[in-house]
mmCIF file of the N, C-alpha and C atoms, coordinates in Angstrom:
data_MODEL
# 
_entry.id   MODEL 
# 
loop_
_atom_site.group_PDB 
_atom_site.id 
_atom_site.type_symbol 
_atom_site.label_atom_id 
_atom_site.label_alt_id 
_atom_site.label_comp_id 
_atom_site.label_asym_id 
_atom_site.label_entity_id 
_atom_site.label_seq_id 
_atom_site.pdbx_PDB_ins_code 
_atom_site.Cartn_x 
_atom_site.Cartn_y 
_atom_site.Cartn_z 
_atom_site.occupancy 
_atom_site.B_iso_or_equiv 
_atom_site.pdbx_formal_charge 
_atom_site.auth_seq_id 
_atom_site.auth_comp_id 
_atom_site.auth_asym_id 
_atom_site.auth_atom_id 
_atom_site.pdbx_PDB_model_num 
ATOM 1   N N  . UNK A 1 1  ? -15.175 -7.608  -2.819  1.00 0.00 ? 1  UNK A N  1 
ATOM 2   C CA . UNK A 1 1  ? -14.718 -6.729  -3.888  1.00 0.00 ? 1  UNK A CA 1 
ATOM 3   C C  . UNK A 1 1  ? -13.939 -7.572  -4.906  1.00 0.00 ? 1  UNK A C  1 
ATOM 4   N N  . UNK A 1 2  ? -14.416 -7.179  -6.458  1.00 0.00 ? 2  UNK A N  1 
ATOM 5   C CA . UNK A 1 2  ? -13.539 -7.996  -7.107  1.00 0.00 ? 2  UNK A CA 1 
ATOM 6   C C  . UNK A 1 2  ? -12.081 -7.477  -7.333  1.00 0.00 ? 2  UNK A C  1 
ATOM 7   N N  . UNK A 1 3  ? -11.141 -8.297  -7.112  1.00 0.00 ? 3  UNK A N  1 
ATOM 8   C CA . UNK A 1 3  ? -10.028 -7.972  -6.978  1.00 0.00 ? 3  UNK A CA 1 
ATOM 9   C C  . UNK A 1 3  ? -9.382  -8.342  -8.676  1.00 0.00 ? 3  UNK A C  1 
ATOM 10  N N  . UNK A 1 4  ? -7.852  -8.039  -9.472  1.00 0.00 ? 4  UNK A N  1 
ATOM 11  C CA . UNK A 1 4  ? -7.250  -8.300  -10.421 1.00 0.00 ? 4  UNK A CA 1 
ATOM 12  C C  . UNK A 1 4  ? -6.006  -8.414  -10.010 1.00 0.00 ? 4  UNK A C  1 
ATOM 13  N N  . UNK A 1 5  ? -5.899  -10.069 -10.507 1.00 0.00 ? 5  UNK A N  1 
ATOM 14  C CA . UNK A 1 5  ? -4.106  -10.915 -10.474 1.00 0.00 ? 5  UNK A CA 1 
ATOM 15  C C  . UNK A 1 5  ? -3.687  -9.966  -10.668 1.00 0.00 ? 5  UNK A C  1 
ATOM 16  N N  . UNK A 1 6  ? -1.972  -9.125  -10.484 1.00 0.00 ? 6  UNK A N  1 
ATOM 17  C CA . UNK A 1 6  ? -1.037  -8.694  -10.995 1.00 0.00 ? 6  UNK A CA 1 
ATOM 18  C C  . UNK A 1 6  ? 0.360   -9.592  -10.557 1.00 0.00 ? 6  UNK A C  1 
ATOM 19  N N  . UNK A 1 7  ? 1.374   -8.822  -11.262 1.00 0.00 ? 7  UNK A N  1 
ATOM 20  C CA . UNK A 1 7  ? 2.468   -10.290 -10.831 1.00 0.00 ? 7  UNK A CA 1 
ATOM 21  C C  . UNK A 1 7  ? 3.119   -8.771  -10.608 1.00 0.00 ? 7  UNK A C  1 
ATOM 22  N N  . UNK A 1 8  ? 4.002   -9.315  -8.935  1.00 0.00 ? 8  UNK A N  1 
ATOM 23  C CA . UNK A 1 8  ? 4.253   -8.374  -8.430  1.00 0.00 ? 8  UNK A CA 1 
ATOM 24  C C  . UNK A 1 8  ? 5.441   -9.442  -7.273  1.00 0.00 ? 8  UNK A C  1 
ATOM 25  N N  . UNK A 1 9  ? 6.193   -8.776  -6.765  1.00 0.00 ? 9  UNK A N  1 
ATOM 26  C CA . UNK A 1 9  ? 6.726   -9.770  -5.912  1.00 0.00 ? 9  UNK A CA 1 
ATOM 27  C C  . UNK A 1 9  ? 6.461   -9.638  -4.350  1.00 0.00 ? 9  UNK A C  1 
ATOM 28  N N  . UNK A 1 10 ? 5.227   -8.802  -4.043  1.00 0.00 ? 10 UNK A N  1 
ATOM 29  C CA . UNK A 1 10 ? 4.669   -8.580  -2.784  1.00 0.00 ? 10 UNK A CA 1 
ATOM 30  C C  . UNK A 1 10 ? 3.130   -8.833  -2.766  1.00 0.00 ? 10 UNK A C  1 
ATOM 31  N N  . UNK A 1 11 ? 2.633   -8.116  -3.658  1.00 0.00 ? 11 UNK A N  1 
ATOM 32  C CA . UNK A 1 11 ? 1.004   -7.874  -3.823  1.00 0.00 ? 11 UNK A CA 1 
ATOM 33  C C  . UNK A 1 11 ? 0.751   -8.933  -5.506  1.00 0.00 ? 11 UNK A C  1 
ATOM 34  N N  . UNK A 1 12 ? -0.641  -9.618  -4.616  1.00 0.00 ? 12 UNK A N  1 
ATOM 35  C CA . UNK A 1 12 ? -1.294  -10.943 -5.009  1.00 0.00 ? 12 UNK A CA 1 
ATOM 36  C C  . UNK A 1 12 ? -2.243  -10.160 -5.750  1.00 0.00 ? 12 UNK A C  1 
ATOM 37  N N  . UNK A 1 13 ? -3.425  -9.532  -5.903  1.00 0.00 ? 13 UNK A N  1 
ATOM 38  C CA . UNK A 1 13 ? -4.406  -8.595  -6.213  1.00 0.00 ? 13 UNK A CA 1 
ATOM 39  C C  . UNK A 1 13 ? -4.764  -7.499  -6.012  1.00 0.00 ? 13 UNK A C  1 
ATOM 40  N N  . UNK A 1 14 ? -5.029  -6.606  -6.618  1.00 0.00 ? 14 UNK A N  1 
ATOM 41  C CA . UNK A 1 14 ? -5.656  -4.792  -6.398  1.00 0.00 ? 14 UNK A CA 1 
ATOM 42  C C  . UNK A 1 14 ? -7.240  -4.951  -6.999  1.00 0.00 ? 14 UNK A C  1 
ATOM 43  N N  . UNK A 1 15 ? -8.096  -4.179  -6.300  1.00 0.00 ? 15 UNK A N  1 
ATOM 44  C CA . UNK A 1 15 ? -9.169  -4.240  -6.306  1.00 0.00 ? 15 UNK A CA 1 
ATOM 45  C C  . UNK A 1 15 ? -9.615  -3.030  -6.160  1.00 0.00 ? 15 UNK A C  1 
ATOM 46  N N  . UNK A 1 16 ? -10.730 -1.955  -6.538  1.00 0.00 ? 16 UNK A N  1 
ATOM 47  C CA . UNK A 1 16 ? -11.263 -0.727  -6.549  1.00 0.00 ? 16 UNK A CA 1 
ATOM 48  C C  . UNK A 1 16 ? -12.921 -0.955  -6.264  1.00 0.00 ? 16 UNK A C  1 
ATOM 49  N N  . UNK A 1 17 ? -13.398 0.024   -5.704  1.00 0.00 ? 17 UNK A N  1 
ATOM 50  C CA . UNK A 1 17 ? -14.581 0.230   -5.351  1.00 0.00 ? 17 UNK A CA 1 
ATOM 51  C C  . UNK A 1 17 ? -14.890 1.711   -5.922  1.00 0.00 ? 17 UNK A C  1 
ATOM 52  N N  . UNK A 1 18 ? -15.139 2.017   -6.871  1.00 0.00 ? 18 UNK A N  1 
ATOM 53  C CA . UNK A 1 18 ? -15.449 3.671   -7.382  1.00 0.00 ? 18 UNK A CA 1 
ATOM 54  C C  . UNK A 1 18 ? -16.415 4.280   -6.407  1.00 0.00 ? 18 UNK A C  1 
ATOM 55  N N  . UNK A 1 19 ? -17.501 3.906   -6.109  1.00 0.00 ? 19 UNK A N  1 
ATOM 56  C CA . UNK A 1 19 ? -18.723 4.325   -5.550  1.00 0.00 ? 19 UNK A CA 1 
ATOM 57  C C  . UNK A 1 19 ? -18.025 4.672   -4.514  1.00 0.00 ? 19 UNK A C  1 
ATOM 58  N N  . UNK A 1 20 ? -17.404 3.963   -3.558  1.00 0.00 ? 20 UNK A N  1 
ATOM 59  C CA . UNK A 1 20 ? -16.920 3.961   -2.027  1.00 0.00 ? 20 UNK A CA 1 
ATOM 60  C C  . UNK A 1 20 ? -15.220 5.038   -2.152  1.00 0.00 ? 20 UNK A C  1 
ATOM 61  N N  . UNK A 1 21 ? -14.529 5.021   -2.974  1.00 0.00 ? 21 UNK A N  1 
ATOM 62  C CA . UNK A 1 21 ? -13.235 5.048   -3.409  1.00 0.00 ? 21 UNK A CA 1 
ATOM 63  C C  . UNK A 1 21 ? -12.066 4.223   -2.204  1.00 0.00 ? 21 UNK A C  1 
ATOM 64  N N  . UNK A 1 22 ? -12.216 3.077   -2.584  1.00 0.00 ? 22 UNK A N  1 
ATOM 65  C CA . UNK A 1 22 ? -11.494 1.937   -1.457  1.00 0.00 ? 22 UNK A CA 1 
ATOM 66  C C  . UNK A 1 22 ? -10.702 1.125   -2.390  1.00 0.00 ? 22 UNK A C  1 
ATOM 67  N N  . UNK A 1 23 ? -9.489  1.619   -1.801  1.00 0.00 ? 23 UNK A N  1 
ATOM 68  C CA . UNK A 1 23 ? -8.295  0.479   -2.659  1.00 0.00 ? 23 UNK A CA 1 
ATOM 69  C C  . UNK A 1 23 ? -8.140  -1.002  -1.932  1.00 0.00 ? 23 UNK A C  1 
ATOM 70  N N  . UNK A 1 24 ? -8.528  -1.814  -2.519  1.00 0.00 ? 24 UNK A N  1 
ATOM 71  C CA . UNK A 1 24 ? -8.451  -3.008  -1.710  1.00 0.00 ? 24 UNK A CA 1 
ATOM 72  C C  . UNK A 1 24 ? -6.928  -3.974  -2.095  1.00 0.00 ? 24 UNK A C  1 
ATOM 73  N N  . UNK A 1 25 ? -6.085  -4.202  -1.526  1.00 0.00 ? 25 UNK A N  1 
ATOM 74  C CA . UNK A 1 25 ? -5.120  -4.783  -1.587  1.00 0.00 ? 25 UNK A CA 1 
ATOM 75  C C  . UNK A 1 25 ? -4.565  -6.343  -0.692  1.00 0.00 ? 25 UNK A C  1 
ATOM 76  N N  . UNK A 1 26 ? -4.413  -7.317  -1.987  1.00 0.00 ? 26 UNK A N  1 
ATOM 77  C CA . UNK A 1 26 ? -4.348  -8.699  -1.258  1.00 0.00 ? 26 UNK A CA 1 
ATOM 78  C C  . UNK A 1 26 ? -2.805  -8.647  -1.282  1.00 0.00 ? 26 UNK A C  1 
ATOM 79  N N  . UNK A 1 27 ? -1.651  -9.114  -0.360  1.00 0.00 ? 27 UNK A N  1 
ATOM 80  C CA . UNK A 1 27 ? -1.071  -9.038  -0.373  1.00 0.00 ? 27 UNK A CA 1 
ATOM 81  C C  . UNK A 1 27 ? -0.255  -10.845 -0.466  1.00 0.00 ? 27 UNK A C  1 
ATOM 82  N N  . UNK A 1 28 ? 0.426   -11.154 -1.125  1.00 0.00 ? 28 UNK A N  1 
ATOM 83  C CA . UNK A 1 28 ? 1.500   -12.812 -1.266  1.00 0.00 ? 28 UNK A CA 1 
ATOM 84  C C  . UNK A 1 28 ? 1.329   -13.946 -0.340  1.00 0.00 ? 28 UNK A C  1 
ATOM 85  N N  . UNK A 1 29 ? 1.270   -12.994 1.259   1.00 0.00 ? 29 UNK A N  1 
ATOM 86  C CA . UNK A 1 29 ? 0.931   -13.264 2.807   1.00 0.00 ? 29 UNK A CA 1 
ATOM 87  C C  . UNK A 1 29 ? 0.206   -13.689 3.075   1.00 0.00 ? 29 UNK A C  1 
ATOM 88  N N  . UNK A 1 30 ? -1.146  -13.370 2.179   1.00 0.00 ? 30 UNK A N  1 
ATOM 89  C CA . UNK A 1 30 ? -2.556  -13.439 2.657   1.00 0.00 ? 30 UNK A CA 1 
ATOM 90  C C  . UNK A 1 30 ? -3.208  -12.230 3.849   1.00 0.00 ? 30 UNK A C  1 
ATOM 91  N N  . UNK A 1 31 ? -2.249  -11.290 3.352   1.00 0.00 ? 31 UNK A N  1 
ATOM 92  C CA . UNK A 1 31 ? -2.943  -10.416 4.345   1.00 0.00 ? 31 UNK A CA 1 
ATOM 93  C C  . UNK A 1 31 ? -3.892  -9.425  3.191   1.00 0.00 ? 31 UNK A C  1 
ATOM 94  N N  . UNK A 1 32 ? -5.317  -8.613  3.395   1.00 0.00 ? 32 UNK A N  1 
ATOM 95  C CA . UNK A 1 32 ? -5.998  -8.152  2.728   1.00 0.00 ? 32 UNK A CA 1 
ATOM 96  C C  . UNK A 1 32 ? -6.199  -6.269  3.360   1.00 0.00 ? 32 UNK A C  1 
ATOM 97  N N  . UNK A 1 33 ? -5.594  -5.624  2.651   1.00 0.00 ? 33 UNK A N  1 
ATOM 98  C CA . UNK A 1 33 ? -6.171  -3.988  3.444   1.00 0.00 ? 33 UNK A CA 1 
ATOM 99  C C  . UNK A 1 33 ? -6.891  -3.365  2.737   1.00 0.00 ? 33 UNK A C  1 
ATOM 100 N N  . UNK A 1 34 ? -7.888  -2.817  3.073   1.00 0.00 ? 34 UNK A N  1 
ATOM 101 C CA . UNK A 1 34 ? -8.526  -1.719  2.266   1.00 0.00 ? 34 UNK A CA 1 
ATOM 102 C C  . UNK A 1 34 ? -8.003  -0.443  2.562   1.00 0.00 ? 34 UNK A C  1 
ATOM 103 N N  . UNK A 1 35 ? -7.606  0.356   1.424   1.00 0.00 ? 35 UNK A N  1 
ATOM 104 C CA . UNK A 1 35 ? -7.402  2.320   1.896   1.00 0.00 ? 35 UNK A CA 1 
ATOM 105 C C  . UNK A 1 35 ? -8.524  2.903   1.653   1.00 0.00 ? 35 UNK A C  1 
ATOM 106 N N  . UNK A 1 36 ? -8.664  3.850   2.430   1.00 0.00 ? 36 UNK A N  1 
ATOM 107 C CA . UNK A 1 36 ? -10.110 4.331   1.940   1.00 0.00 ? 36 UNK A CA 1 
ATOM 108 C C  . UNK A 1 36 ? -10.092 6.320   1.106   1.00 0.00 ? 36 UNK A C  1 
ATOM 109 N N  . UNK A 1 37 ? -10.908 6.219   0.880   1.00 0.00 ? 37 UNK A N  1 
ATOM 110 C CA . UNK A 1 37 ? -11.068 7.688   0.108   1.00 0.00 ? 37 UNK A CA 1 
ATOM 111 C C  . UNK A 1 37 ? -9.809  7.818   -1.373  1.00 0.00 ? 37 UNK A C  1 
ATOM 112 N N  . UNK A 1 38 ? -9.464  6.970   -1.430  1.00 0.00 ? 38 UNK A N  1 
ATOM 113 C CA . UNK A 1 38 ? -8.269  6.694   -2.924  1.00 0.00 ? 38 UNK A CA 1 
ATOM 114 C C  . UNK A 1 38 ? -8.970  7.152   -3.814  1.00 0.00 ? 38 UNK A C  1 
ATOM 115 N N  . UNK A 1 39 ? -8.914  8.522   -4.283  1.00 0.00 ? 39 UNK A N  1 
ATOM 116 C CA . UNK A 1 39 ? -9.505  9.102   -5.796  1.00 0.00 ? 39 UNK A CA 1 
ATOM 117 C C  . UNK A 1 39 ? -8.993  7.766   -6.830  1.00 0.00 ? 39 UNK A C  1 
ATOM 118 N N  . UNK A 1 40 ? -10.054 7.705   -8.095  1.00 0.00 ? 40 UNK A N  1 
ATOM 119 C CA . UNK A 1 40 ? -9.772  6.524   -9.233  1.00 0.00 ? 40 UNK A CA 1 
ATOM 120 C C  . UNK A 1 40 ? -8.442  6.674   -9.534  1.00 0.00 ? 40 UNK A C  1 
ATOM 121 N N  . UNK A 1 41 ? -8.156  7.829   -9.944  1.00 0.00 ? 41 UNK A N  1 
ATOM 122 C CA . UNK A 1 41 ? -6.707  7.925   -10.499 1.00 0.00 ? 41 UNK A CA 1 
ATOM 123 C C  . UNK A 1 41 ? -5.611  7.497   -10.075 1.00 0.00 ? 41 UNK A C  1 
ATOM 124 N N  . UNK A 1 42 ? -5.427  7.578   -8.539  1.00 0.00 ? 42 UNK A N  1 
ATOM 125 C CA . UNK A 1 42 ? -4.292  6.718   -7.917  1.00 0.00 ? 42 UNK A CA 1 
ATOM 126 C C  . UNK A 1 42 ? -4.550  5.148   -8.184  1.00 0.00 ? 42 UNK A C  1 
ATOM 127 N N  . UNK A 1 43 ? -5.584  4.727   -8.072  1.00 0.00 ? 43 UNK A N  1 
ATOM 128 C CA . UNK A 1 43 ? -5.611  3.213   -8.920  1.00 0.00 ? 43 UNK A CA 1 
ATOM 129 C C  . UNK A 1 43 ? -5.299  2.965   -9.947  1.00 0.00 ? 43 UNK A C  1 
ATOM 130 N N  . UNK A 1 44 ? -5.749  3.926   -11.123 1.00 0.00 ? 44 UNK A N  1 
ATOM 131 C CA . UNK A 1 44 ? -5.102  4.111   -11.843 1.00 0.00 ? 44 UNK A CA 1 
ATOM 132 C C  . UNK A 1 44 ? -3.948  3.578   -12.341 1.00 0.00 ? 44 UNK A C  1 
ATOM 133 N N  . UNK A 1 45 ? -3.114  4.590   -11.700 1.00 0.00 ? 45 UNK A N  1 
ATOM 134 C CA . UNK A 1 45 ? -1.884  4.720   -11.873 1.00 0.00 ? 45 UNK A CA 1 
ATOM 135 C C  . UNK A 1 45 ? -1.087  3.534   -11.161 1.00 0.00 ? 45 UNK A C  1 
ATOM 136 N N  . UNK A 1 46 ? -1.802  3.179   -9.834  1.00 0.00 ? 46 UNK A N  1 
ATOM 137 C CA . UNK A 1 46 ? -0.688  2.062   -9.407  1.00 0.00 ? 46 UNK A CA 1 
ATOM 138 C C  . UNK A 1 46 ? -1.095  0.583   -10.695 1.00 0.00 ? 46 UNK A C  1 
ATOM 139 N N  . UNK A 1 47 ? -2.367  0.574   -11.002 1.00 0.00 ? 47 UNK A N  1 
ATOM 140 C CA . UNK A 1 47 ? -2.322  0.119   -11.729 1.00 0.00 ? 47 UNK A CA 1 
ATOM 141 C C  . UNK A 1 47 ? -1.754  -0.386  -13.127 1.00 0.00 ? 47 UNK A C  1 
ATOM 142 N N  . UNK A 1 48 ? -1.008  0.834   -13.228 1.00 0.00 ? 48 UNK A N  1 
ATOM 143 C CA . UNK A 1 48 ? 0.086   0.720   -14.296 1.00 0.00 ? 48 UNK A CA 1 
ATOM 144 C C  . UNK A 1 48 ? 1.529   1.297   -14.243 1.00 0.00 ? 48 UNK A C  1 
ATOM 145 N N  . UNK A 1 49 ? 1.704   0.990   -13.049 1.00 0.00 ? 49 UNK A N  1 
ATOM 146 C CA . UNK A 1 49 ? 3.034   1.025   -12.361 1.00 0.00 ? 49 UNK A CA 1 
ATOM 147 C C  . UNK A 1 49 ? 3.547   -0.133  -12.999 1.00 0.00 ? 49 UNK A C  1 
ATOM 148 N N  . UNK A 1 50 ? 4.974   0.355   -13.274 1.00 0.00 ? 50 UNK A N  1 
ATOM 149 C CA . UNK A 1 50 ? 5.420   -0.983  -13.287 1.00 0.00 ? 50 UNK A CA 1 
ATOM 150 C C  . UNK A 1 50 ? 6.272   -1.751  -11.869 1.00 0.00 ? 50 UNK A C  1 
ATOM 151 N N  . UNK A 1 51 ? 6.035   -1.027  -10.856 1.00 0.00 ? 51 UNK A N  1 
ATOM 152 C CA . UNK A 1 51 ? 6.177   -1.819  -9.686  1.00 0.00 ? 51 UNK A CA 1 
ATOM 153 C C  . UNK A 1 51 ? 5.135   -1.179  -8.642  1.00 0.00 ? 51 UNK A C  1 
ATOM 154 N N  . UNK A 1 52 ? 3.921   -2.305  -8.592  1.00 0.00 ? 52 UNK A N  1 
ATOM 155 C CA . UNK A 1 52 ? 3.238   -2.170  -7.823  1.00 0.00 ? 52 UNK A CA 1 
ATOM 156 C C  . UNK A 1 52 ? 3.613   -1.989  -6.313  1.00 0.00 ? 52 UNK A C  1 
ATOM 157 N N  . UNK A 1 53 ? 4.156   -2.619  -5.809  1.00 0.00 ? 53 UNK A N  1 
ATOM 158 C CA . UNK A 1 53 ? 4.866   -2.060  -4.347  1.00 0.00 ? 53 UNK A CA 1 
ATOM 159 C C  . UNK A 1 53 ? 5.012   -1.330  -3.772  1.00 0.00 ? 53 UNK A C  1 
ATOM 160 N N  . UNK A 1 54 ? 6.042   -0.671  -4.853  1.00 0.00 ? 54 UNK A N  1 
ATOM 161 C CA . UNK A 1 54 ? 6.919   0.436   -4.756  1.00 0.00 ? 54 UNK A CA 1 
ATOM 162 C C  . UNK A 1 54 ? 5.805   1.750   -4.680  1.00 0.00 ? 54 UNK A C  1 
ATOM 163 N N  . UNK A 1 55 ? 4.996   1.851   -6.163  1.00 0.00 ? 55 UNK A N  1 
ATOM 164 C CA . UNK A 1 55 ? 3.864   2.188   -6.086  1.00 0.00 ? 55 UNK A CA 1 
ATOM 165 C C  . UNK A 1 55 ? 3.355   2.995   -4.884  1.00 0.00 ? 55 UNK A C  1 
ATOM 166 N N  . UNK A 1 56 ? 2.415   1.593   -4.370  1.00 0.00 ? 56 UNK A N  1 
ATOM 167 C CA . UNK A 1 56 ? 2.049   1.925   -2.774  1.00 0.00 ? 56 UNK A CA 1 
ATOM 168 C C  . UNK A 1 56 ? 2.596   2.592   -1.757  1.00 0.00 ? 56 UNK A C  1 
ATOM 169 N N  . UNK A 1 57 ? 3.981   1.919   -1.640  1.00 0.00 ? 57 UNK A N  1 
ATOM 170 C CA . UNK A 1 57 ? 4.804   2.497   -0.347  1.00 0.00 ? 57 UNK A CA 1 
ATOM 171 C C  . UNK A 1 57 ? 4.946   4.333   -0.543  1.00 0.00 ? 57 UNK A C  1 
ATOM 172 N N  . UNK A 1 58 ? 4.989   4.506   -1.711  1.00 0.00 ? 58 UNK A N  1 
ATOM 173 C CA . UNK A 1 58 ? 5.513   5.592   -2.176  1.00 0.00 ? 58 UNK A CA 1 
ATOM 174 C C  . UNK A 1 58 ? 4.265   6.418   -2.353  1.00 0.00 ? 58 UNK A C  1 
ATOM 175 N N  . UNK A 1 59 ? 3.297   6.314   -3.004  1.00 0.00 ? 59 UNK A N  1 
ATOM 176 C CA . UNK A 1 59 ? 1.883   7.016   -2.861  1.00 0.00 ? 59 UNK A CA 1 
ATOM 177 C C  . UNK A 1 59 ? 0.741   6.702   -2.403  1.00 0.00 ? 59 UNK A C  1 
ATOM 178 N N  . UNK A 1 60 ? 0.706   5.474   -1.190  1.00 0.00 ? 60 UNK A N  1 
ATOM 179 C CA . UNK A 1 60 ? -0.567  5.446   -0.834  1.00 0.00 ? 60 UNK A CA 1 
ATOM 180 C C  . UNK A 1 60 ? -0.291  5.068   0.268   1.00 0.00 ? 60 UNK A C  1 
ATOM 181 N N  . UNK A 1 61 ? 0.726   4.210   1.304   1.00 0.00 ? 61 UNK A N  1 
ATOM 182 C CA . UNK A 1 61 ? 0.936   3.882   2.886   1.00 0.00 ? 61 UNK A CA 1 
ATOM 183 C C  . UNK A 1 61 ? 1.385   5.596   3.202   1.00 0.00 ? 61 UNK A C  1 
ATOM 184 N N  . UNK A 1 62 ? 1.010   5.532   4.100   1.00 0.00 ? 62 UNK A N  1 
ATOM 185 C CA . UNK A 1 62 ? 1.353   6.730   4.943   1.00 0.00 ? 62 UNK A CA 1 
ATOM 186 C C  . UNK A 1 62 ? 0.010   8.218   4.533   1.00 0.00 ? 62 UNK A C  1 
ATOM 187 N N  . UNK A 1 63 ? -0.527  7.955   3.386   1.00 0.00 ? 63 UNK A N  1 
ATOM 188 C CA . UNK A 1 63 ? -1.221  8.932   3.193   1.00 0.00 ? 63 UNK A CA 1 
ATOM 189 C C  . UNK A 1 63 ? -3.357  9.157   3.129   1.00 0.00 ? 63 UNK A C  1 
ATOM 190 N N  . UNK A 1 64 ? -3.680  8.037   3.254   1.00 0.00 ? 64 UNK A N  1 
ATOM 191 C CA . UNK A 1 64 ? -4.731  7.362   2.768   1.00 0.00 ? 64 UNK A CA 1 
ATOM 192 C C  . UNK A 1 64 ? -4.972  6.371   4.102   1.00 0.00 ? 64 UNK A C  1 
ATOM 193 N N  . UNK A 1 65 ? -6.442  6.814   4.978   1.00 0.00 ? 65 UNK A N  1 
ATOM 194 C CA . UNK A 1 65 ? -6.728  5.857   5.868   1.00 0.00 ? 65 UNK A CA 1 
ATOM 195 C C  . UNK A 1 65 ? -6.899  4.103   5.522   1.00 0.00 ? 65 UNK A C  1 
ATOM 196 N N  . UNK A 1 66 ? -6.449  3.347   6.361   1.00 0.00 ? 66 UNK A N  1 
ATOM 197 C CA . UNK A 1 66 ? -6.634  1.494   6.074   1.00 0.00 ? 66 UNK A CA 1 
ATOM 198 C C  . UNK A 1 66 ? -6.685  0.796   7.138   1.00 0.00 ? 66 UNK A C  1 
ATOM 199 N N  . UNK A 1 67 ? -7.596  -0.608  6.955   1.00 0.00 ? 67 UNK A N  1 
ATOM 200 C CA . UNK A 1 67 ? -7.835  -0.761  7.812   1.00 0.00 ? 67 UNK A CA 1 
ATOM 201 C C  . UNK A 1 67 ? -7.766  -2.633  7.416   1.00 0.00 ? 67 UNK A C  1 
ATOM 202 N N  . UNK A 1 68 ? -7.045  -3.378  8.171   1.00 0.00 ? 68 UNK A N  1 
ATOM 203 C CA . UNK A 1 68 ? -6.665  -4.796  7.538   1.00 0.00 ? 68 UNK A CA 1 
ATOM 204 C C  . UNK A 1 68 ? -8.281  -5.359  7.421   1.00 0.00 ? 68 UNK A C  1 
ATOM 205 N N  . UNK A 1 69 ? -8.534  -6.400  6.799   1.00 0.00 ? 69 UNK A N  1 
ATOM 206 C CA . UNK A 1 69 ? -9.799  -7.104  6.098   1.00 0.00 ? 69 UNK A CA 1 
ATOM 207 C C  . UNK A 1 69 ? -9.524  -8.408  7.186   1.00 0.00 ? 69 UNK A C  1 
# 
């Protein structure tokens, strides 16, 4: 999946799959998760978060199946 740099002080790249709706997330670590079923819009939007992280923790861990890469 192609993924996009953001500068973030946790997460390395965010990546989307529309067809599939799979948030793919590289994380500083080198760790990689996909969420799955993420309507566009929450990409979206973390996408223009201005803290991607925070973002996540806050609207997409805990709510949205994942599974590490």
């Amino acid at each position: 999946m192609k993924r996009t740099n953001v500068s973030s002080s946790n997460i390395a790249s965010i990546g989307y799959d529309e067809r599939t709706e799979t948030l793919e997330v590289e994380f500083l670590n080198g760790g990689v998760y996909q969420y799955f079923d993420v309507p566009k819009h929450i990409y979206n939007e973390m996408m223009g978060a201005s803290s991607h992280g925070q973002y996540l923790a806050q609207n997409i861990k805990g709510r949205y199946r994942y599974s590490k890469v």
